[in-house]
C-alpha positions as CSV (number, residue, x, y, z in Angstrom):
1,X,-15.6,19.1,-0.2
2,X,-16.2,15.6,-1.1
3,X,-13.1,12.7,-0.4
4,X,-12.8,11.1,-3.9
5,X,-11.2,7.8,-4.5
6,X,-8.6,7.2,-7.4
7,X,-8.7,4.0,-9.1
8,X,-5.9,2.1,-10.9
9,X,-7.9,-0.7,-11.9
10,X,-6.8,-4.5,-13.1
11,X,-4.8,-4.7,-16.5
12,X,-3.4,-1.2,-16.0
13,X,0.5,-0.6,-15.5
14,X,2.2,1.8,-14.3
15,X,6.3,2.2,-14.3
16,X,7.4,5.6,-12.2
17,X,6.0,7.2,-9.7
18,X,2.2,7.8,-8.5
19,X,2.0,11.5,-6.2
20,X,-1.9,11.7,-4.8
21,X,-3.7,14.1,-2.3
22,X,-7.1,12.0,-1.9
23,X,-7.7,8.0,-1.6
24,X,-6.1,5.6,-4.1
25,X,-7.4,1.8,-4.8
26,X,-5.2,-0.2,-6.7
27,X,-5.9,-3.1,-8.5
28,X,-2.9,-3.3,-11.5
29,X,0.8,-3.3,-11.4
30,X,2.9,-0.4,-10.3
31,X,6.8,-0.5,-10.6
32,X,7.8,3.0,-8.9
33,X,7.3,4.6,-5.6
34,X,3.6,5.2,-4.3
35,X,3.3,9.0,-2.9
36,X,0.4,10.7,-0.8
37,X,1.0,13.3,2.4
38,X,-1.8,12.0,4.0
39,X,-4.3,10.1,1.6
40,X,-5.3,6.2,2.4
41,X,-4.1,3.4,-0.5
42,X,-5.8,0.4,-0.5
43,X,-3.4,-1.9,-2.6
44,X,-6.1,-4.8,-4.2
45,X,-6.1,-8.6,-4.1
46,X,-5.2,-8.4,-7.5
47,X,-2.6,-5.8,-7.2
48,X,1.3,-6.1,-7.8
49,X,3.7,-3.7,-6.2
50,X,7.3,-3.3,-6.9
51,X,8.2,0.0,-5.0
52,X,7.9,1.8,-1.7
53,X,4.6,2.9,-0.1
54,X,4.2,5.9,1.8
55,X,1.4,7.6,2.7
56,X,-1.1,8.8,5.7
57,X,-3.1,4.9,5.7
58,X,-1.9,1.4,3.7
59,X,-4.8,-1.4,3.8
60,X,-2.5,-4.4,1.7
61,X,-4.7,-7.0,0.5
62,X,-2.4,-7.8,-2.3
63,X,1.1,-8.0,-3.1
64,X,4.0,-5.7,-2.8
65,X,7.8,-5.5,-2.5
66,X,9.0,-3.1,-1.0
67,X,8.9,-0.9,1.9
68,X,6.0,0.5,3.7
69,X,5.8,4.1,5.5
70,X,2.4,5.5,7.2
71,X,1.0,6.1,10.0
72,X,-1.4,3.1,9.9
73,X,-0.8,-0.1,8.1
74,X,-3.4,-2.8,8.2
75,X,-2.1,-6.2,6.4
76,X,-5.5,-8.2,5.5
77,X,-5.2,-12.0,5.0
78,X,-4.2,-12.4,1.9
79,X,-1.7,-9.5,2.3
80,X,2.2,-10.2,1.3
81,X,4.4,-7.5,2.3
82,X,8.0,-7.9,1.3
83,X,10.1,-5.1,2.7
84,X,10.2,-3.0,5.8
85,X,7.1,-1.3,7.5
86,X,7.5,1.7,9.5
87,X,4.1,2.9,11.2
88,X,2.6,4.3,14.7
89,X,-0.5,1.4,14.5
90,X,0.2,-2.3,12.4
91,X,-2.8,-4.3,12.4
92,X,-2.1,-7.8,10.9
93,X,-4.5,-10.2,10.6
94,X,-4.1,-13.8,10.4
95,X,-2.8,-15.2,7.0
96,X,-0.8,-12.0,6.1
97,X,2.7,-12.5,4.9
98,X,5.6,-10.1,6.0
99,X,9.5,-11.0,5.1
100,X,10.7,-8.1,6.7
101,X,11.1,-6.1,9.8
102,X,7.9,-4.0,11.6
103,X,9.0,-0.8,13.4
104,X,6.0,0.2,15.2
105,X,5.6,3.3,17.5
């Protein structure tokens, strides 16, 4: 069974809720809560985020406000997080933005 990767690409907007199984890359705008019991969501350069994250991996590139629950967040350098992240491994590297608290563990 293959792993297939959902894509919400640039100039697409989305205002409720987004519930996935498999991988999700977004690249548009997404006002609502971001859903997946164990998938990986990469949120874009290009991507805007109003609403909460959770799912099994979070890879931020882009922007979002809001909180952030998985079990392994990685902010890249261009990553601004505004809101709480709750996770068991937080990898941040240098240039990331967070305005927020980190509980890790």
């Amino acid at each position: 069974m293959s792993n297939n990767t959902n894509v919400l690409a640039q100039g697409i907007e989305i205002i409720g809720s987004i519930t996935f199984e498999n991988d999700m890359h977004i690249d548009g705008k997404v006002e609502g809560k971001i859903l997946s019991q164990s998938g990986k969501v990469t949120i874009g350069e290009l991507a805007d985020i109003k609403g909460d994250i959770c799912a099994g991996e979070v890879h931020v590139y882009g922007h979002v406000d809001g909180n952030v629950n998985s079990d392994r967040c990685h902010l890249n350098p261009r990553a601004v997080v505004n809101g709480d992240i709750t996770t068991h491994v937080l990898s941040m590297l240098e240039g990331a933005k967070l305005s927020g608290r980190a509980e890790i563990g």
